[in-house]
RODO-507499 format. One line per field, with one value per residue (C-alpha): x, y, z. Coordinates in nm, 4 decimals, m for minus. Layout:
# RODO-507499
x	(X | ...)
y	(Y | ...)
z	(Z | ...)
END
This chain:
# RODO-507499
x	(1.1903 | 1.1201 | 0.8555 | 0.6987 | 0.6652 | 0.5490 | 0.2637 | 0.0673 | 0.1615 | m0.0090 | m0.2814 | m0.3636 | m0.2925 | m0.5281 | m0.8081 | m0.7611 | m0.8000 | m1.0860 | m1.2958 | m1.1953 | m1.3239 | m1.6585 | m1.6424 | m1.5851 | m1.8664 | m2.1138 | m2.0042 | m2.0957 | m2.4118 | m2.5496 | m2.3996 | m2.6452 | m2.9447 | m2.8561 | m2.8026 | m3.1717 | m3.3154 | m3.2035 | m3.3288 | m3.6546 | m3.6747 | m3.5419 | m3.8294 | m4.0921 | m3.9999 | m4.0130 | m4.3587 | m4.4646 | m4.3249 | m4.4685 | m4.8272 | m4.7970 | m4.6889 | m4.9984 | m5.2529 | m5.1574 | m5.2065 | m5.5431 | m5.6622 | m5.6428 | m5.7642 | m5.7565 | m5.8895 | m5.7816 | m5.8770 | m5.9358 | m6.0358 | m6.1653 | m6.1515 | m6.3316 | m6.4252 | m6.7232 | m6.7908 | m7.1166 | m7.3775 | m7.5538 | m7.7920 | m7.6846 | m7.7351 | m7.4801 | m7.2373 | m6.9230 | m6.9060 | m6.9515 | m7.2650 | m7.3541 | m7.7298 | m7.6780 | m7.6265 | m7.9690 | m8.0422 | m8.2197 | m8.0239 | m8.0457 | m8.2494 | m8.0281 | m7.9042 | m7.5903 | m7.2999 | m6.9908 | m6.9755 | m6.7065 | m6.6796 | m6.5237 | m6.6306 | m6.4574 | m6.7508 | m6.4916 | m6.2527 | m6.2716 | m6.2737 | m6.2736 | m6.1400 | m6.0526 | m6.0460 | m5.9136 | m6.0106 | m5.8711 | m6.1564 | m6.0109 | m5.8150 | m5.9757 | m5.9941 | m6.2918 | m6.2532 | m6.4530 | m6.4997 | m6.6410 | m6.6221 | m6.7703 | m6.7327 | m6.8987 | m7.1031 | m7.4851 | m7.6707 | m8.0681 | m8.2645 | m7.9034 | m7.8492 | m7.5802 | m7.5332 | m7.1896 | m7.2671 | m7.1678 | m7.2746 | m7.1907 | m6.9532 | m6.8288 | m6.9600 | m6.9758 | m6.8140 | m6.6290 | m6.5739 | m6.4494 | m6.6875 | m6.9501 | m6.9814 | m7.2629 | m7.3362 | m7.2485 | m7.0050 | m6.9322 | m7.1924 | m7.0852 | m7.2258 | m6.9456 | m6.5754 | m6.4531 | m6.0677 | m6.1775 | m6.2216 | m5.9537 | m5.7422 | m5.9230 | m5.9677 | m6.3841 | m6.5584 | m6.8532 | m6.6157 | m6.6893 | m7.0859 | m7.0628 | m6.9748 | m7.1133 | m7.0772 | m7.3161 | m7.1950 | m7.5180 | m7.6019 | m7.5733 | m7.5177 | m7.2761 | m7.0735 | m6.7111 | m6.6994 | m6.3878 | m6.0779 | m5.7806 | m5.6296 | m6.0007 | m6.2570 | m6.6217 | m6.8885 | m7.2231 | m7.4748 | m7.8559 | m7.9040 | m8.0905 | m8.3218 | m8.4317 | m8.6140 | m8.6334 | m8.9730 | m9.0344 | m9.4302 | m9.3363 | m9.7077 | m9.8626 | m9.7966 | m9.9570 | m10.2679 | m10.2927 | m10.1440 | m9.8863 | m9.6533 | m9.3342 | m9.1132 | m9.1658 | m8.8531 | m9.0832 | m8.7210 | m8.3833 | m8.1525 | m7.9311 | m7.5307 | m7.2643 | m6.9136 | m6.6194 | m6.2609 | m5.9202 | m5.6378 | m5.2378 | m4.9423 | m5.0778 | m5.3841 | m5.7550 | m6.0683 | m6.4531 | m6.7052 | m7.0546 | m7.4087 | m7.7381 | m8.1181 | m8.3638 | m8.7394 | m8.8142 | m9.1430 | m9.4098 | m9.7184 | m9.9491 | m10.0169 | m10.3171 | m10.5109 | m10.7637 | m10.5056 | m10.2254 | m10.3328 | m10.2244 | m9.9182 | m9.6599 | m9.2975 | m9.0811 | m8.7696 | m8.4800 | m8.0996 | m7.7149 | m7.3806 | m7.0684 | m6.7051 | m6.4207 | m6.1059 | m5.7822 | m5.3797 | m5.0327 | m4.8412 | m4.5039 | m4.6395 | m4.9386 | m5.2776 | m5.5475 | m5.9103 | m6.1745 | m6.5769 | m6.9049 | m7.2197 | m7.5424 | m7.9303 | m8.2281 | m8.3527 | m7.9876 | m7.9820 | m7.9781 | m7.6931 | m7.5138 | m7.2947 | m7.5038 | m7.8034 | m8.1206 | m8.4196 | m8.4972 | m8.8650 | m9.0439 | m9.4181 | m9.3910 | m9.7582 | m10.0438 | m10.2148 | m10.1790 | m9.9960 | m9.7432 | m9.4248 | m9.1018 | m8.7427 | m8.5417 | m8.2220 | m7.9126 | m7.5751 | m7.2549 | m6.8634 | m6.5496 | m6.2408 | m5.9650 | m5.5519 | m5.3274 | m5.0243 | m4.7288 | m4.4432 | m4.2197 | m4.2238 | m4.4258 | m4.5949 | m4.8903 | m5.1826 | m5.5611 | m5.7047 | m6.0134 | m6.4075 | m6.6910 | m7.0806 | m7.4172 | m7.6965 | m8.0701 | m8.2959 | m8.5943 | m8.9633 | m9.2027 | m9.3953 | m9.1406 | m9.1197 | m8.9204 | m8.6687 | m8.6467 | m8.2151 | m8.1399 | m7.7203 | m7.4227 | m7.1197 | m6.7972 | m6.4706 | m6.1976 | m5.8064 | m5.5434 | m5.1709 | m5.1550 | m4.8358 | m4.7388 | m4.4783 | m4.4689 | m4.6400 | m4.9513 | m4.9919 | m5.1381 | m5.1890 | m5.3538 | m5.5047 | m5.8363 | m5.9968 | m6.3126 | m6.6287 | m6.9405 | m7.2811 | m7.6401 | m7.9219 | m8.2464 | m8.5291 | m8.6193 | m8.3046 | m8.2142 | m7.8823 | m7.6973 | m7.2618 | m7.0831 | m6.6524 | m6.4837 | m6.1623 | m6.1151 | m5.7806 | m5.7694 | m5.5624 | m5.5622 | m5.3988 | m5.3992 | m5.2733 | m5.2412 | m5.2545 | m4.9635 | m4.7954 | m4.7415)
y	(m2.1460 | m2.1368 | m1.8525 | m2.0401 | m2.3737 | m2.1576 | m1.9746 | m2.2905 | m2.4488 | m2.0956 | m2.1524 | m2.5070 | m2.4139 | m2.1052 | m2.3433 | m2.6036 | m2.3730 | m2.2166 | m2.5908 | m2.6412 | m2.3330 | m2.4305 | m2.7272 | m2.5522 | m2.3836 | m2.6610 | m2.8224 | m2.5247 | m2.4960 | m2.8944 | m2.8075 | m2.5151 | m2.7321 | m3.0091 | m2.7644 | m2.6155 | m2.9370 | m3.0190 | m2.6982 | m2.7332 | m3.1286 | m2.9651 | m2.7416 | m2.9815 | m3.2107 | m2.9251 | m2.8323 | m3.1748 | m3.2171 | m2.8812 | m2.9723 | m3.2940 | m3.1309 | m2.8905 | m3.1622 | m3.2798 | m3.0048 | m2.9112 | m3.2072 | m3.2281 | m3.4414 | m3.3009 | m3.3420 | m3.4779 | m3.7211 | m3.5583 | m3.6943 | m3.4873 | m3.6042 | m3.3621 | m3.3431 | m3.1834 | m3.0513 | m2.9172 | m3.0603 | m2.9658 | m3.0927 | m3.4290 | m3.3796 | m3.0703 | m3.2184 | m3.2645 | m2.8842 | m2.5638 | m2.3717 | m2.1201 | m2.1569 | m2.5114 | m2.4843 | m2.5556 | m2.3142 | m2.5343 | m2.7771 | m3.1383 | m3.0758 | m3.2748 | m3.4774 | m3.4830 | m3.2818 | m3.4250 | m3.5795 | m3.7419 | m3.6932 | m3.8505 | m3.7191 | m3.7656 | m3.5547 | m3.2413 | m3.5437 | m3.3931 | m3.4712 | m3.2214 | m3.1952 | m2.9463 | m2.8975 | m2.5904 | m2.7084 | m2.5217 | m2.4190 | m2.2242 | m1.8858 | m1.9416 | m2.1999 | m2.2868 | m2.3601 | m2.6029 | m2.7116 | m3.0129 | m3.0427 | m3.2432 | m3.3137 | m3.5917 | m3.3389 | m3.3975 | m3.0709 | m3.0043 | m3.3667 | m3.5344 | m3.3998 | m3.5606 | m3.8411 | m3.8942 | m3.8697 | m3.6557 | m3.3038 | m3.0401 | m2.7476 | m2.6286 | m2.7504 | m2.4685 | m2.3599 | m2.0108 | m1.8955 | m1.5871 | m1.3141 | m1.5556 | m1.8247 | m2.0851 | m2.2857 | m2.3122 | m2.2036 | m1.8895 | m1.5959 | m1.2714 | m1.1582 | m1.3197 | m1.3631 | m1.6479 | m1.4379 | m1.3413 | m1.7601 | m1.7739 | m2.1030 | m2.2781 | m2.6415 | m2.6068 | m2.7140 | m2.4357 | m2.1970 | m1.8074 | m1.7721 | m1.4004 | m1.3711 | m1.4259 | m1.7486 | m1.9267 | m2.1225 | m2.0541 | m2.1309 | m1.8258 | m1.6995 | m1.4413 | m1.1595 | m1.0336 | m0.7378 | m0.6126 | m0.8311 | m0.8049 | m0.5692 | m0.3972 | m0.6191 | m0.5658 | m0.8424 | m0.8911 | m1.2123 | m1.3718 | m1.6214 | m1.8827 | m1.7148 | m1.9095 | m1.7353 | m1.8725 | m1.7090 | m1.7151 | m1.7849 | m1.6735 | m1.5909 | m1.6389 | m2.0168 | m2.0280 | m1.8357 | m2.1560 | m1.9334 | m2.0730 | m1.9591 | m2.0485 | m1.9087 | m1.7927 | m1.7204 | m1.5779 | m1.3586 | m1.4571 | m1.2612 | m0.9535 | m0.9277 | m0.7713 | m0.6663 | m0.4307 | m0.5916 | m0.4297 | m0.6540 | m0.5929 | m0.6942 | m0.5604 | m0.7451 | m0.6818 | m0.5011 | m0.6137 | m0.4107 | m0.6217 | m0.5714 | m0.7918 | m0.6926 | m0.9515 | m1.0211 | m1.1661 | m1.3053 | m1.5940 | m1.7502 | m1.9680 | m2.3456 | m2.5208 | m2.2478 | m2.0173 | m1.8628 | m1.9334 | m1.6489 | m1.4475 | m1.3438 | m1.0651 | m0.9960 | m0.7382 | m0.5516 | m0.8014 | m0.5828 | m0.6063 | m0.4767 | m0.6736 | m0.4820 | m0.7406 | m0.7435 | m0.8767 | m0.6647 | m0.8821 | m0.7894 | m1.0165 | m1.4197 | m1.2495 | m1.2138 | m1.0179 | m1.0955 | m0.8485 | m0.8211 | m0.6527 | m0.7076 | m0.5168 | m0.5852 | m0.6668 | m1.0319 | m1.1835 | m1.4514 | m1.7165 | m1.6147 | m1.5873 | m1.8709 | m1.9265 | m1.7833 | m1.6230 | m1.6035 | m1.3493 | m1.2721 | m1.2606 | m1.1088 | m0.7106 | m0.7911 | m1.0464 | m0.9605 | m1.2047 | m0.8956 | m0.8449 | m1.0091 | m0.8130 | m0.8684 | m0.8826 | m0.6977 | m0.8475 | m0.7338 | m0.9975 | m0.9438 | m1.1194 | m1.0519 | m1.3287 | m1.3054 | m1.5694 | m1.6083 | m1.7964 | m1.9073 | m2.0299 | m2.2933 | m2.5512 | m2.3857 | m2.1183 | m2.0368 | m1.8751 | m1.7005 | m1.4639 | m1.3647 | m1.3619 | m1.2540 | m1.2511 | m1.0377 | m1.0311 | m0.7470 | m0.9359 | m0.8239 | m0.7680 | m1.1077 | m1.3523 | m1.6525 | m1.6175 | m1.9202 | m1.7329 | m1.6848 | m1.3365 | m1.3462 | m1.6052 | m1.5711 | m1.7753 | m1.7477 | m1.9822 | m2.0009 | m2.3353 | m2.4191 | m2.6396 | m2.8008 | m2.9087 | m3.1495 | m3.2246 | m3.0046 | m3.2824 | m3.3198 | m3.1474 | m3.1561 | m2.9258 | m2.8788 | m2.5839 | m2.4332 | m2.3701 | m2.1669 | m2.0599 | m1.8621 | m1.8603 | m1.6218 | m1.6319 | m1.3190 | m1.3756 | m1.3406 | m1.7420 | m1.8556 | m2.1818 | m2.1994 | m2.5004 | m2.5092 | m2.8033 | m2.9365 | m3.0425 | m3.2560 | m3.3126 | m3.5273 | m3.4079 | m3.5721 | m3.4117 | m3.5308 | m3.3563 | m3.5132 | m3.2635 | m3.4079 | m3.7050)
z	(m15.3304 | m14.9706 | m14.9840 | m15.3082 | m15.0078 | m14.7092 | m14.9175 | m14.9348 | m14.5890 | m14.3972 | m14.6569 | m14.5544 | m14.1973 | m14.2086 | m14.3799 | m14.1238 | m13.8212 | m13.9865 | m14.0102 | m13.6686 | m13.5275 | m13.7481 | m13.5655 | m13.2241 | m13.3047 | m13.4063 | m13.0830 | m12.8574 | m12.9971 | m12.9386 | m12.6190 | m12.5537 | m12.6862 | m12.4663 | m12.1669 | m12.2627 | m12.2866 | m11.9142 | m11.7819 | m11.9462 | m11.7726 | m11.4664 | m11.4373 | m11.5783 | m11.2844 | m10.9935 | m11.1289 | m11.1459 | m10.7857 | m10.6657 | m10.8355 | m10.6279 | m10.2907 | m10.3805 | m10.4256 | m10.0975 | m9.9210 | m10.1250 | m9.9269 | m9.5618 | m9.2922 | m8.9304 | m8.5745 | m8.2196 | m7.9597 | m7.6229 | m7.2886 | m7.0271 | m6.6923 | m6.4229 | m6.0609 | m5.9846 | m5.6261 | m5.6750 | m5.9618 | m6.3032 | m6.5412 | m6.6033 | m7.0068 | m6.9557 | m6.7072 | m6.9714 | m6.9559 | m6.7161 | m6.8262 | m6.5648 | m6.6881 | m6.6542 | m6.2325 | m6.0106 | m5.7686 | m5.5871 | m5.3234 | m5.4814 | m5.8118 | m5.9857 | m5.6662 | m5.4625 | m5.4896 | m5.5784 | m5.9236 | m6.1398 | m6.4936 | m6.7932 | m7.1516 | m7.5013 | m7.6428 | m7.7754 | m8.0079 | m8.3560 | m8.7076 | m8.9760 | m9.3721 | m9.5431 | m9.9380 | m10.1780 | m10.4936 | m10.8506 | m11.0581 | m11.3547 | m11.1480 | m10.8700 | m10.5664 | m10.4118 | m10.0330 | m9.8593 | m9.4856 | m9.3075 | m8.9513 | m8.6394 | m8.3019 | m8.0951 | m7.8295 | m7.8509 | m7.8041 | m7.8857 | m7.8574 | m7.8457 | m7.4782 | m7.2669 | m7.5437 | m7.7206 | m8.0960 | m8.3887 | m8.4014 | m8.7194 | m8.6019 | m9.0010 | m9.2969 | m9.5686 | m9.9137 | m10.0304 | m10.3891 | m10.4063 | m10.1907 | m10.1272 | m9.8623 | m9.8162 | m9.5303 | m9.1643 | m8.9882 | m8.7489 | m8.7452 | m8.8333 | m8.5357 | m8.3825 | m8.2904 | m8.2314 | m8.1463 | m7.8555 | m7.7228 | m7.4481 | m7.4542 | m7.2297 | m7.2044 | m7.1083 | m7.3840 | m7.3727 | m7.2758 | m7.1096 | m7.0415 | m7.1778 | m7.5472 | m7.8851 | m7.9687 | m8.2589 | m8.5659 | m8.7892 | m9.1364 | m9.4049 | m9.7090 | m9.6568 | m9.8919 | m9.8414 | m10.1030 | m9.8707 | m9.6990 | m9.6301 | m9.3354 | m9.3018 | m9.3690 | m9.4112 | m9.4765 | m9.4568 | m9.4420 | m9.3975 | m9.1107 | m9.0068 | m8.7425 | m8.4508 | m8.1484 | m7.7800 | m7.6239 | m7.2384 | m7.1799 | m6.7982 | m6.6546 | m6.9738 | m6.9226 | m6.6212 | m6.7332 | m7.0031 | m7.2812 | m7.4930 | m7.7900 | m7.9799 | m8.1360 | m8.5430 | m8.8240 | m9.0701 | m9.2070 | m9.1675 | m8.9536 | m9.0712 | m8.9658 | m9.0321 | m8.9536 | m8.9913 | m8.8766 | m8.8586 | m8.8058 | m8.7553 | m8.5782 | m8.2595 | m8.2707 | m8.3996 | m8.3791 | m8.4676 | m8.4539 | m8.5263 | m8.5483 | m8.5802 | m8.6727 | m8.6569 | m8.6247 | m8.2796 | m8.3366 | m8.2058 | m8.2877 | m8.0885 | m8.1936 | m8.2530 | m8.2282 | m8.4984 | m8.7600 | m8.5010 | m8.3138 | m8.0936 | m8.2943 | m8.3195 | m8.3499 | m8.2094 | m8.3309 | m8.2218 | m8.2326 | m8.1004 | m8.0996 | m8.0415 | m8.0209 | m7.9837 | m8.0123 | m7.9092 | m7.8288 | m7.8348 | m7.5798 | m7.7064 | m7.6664 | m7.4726 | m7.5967 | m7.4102 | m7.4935 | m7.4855 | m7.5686 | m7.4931 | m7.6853 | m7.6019 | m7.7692 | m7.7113 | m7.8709 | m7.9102 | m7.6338 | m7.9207 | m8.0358 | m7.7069 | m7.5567 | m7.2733 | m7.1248 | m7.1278 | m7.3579 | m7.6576 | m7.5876 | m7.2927 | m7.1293 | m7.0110 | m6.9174 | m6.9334 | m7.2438 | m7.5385 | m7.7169 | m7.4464 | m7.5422 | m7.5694 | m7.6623 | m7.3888 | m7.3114 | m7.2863 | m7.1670 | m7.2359 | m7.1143 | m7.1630 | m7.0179 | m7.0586 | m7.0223 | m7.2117 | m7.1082 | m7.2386 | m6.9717 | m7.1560 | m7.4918 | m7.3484 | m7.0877 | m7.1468 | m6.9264 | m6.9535 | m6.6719 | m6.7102 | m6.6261 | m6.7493 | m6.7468 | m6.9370 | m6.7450 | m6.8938 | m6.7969 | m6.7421 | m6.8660 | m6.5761 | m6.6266 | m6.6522 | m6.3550 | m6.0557 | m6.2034 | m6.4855 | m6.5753 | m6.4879 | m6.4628 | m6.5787 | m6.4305 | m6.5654 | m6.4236 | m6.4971 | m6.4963 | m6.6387 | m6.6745 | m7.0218 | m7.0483 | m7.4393 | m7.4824 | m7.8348 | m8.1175 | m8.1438 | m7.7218 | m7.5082 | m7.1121 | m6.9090 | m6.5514 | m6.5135 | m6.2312 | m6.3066 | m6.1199 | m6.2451 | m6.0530 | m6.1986 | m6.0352 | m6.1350 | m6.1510 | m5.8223 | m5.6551 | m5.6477 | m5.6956 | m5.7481 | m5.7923 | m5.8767 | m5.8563 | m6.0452 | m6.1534 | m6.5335 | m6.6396 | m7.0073 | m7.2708 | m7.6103 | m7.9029 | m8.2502 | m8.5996 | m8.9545 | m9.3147 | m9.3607 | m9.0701 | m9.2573)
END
């Protein structure tokens, strides 16, 4: 009788553990949806958040304030005074007046943006950049001047910013605003193609030509000619870059030619083979960074940072003008003392080989020499103190020097910073 009353109790209880675990079961699994469903959320928020944090940063506004405040002991062309260019120094006692100037300049406050912009895979990178230093017929004036404004999809940029030809690495950290007389230094429209980049990089553009001619004795015989950009200019460069620091080895070939004005058929007319090789580079020694450069050619004063012309008369004829030879140097040392303290200290030089028939005033040599102690604070201040001296001498054997004292304030902000 017993066994005839258990056989259906383990039968019920058998059947009843079996629903439950169905139950159990069905539980576990709208438990596994609803964890899937929160993951998915989860993610759909972090990618909404990183889109958002990426938007921001595809956008960014940058720049500082800066006041320069400088004591001049000597003198230089008023419309250059802001800044020490070697080229810029008289040597002729009192051509621009007395010596002993003071200076205050906000000319080198900045404002640039910067865009990366999707556009399917790729981003297109764009740059638009100015400062407030007049240069060309805005001399010595306090108004906005391009430095950057140029786009990059993939390989190919267009529009202006650094040449090829140059390196803008090799800069020291100085607080100047024109900076060593001796190196490369042109931001020049172009069209220019990347097919290489990366650790070695190779690239190659067209730029805007622009030639400086020297009438020299020419002028004084009543002849006169200008400059002509009938081609753009050819550069290129091979870079190699690691942990120790960099290497650039650049060239340039251009058409240096002129043309009279006003005159039957614009003659006389001509051109000569303009050329140049630049080898930069930089070597990390810890928080150190030396700075080194020479560039050699003949027609390549344009694209220097200061002096000299890029054709000239080797004789009196109206065919007689040459490109001139050029030799630049840069040597500069930056060195960091400790977090907040860092200095620059270096030299210097441009030297032209004059043609036979240029004036006696004509610039032969630049020399730059400078040295600082910058003393950051906070990551957006910066204070600095900067010896500076600089020597022009001109064909004849004339020279001018001018030593001067530049304080500076500089203030810089971030759309990222906020």
């Amino acid at each position: 009788m017993k066994l005839i009353v258990q056989v259906p109790l383990l039968i019920g209880l058998v059947c009843g553990s079996a629903a439950w675990s169905a139950e159990l079961d069905e539980l576990q699994r709208e438990l596994d949806a609803a964890r899937a469903q929160l993951e998915a959320l989860q993610q759909r928020v972090t990618a909404s958040e990183v889109t958002s944090e990426s938007r921001q940063k595809n956008f960014v506004v940058y720049g500082f304030a800066q006041l320069d405040m400088i004591q001049d002991f000597a003198r230089v062309n008023p419309d250059w005074e802001a800044t020490l260019r070697p080229s810029r120094i008289p040597t002729q006692d009192g051509q621009y007046g007395s010596d002993g100037q003071t200076i205050a300049s906000v000319r080198q406050s900045r404002l640039g943006v910067e865009a990366n912009l999707p556009l399917g895979e790729d981003t297109i990178h764009t740059v638009f950049e100015f400062d407030l230093y007049g240069v060309g017929n805005d001399e010595g004036q306090t108004t906005m001047r391009v430095r950057h404004a140029y786009g990059e999809w993939k390989s190919i940029l267009a529009g202006q910013t650094n040449s090829l030809f140059m390196d803008g690495n090799v800069f020291p950290n100085v607080i100047d605003y024109w900076g060593p007389a001796g190196m490369v230094f042109l931001r020049n429209p172009q069209i220019r193609w990347t097919p290489i980049s990366g650790t070695n990089t190779f690239a190659v553009a067209i730029e805007k030509p622009g030639n400086d001619v020297d009438n020299g004795m020419l002028g004084a015989g009543g002849l006169a000619v200008s400059g002509n950009q009938p081609v753009p200019d050819v550069t290129m460069h091979y870079r190699n870059t690691g942990r120790w620091g960099h290497v650039q080895v650049a060239g340039i070939l251009r058409d240096v030619a002129y043309e009279s004005i006003q005159t039957d058929n614009n003659e006389p007319s001509g051109s000569d083979l303009g050329w140049g090789l630049n080898v930069t580079g930089t070597v990390k020694f810890g928080d150190d960074t030396l700075r080194l450069g020479t560039v050699y050619g003949e027609g390549i004063a344009s694209y220097m940072n200061d002096g000299g012309m890029d054709m000239a008369p080797d004789g009196l004829s109206a065919d007689s003008l040459s490109s001139v030879p050029l030799l630049g140097v840069i040597a500069y040392y930056d060195h960091q003392w400790s977090e907040r303290y860092s200095s620059s200290f270096g030299y210097s030089f441009t030297e032209v080989d004059n043609q036979a028939y240029q004036l006696p005033d004509a610039f032969k040599k630049g020399e730059y020499l400078s040295a600082n102690l910058l003393f950051t604070p906070r990551k957006n201040l910066l204070m600095g103190v900067e010896y500076l001296w600089g020597q022009r001498t001109d064909f004849g054997g004339a020279s001018g020097t001018d030593n001067r004292v530049q304080v500076s304030f500089k203030y810089s902000f971030s759309s990222q910073d906020f």
